[in-house]
C-alpha positions as a Markdown table, in Angstrom:
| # | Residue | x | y | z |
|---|---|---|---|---|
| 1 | Unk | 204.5 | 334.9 | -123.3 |
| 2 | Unk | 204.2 | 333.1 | -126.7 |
| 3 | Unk | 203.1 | 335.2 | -129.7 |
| 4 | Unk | 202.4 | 333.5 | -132.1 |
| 5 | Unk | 201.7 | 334.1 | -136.4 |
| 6 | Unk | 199.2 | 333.3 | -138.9 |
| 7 | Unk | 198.9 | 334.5 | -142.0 |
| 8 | Unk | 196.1 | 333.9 | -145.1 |
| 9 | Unk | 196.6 | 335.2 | -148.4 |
| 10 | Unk | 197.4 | 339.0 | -148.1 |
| 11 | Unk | 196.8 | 339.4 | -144.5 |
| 12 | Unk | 198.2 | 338.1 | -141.4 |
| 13 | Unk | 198.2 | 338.8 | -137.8 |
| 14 | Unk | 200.4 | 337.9 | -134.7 |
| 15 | Unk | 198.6 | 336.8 | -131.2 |
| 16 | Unk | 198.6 | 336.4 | -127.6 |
| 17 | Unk | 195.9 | 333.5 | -127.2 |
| 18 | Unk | 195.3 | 331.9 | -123.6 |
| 19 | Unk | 192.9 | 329.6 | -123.0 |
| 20 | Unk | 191.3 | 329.4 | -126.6 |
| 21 | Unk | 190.8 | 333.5 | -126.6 |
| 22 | Unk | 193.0 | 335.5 | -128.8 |
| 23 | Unk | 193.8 | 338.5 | -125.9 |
| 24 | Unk | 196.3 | 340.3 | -127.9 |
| 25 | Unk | 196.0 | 340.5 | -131.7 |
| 26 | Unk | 197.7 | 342.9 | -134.2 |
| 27 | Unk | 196.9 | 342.4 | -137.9 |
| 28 | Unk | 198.6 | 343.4 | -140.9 |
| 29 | Unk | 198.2 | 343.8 | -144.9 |
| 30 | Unk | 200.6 | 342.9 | -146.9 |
| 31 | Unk | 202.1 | 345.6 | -149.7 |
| 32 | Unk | 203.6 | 343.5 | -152.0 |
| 33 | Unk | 206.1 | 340.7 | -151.3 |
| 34 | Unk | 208.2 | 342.6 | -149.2 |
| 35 | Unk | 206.4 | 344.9 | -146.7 |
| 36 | Unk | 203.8 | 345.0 | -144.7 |
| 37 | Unk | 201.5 | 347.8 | -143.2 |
| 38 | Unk | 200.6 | 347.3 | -139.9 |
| 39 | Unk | 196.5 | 348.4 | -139.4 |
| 40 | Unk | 195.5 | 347.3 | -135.8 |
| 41 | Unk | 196.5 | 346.2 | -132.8 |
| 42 | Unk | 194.4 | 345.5 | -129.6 |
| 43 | Unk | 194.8 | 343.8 | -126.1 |
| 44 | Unk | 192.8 | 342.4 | -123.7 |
| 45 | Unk | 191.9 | 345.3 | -120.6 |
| 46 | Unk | 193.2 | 342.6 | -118.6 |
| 47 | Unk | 196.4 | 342.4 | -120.0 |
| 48 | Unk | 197.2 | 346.1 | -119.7 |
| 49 | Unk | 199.8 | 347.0 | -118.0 |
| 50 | Unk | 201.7 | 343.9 | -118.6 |
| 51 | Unk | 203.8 | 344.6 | -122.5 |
| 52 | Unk | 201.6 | 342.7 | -124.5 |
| 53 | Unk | 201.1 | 345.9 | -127.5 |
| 54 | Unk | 204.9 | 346.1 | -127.0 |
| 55 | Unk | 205.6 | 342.3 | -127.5 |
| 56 | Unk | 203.4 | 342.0 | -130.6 |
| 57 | Unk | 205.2 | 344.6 | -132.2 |
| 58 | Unk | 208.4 | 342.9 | -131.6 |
| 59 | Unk | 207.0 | 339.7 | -133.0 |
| 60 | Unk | 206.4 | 342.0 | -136.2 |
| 61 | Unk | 209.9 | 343.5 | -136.1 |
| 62 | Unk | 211.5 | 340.2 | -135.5 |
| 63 | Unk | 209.4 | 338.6 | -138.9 |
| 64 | Unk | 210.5 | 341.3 | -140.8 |
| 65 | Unk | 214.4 | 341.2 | -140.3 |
| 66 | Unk | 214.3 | 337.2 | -140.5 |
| 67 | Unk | 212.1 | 338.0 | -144.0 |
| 68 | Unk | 214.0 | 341.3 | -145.2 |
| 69 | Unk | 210.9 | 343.1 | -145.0 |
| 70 | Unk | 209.7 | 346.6 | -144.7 |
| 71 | Unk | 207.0 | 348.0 | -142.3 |
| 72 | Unk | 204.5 | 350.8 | -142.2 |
| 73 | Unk | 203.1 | 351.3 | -139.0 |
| 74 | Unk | 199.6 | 353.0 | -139.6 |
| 75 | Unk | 198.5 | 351.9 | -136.3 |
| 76 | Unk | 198.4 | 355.0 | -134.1 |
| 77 | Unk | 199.9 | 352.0 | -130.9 |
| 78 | Unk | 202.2 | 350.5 | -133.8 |
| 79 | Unk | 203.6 | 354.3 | -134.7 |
| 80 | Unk | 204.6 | 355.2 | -131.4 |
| 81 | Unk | 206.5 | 352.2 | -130.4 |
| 82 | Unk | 208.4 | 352.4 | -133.6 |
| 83 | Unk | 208.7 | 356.4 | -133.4 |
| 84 | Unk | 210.4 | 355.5 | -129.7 |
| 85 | Unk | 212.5 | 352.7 | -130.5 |
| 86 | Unk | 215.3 | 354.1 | -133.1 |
| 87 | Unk | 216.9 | 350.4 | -133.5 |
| 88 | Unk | 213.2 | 349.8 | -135.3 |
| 89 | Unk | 213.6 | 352.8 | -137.8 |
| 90 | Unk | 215.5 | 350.3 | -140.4 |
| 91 | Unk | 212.3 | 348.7 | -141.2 |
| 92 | Unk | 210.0 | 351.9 | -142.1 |
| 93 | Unk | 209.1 | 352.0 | -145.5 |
């Protein structure tokens, strides 16, 4: 599954997209040049089930260890996964 990345001025988003149709999206503000709070994140009903929440938040973690950035996970989906995975703690701000 390819997530991709975009980003415009102070706010970006990573994406599952199939066909044309973005069916996994998470956006994000940024907080300055070195964090990021994470606001939303939403998947396709027909894509539950299958990770794709869990593989946009990793897209998110991986950016911000390649970019030495912070994250605040305000998401309630965002929260958890970063509130269950301790090797993500690092990157809480």
């Amino acid at each position: 599954m390819d997530i991709q990345h975009s980003e415009f001025e102070r706010k970006g988003e990573f994406y599952y997209e199939k066909d044309g149709n973005k069916l996994g999206l998470m956006t994000y503000s940024k907080a300055g040049p070195s964090k990021i709070i994470i606001d939303h994140t939403e998947v396709d009903p027909s894509l539950q089930g299958e990770g794709v929440g869990y593989k946009l938040v990793e897209a998110a973690v991986e950016y911000a260890r390649e970019n030495d950035i912070k994250i605040m996970p305000l998401c309630p989906f965002a929260n958890a996964v970063f509130k269950k995975r301790e090797e993500y703690r690092d990157l809480l701000f």
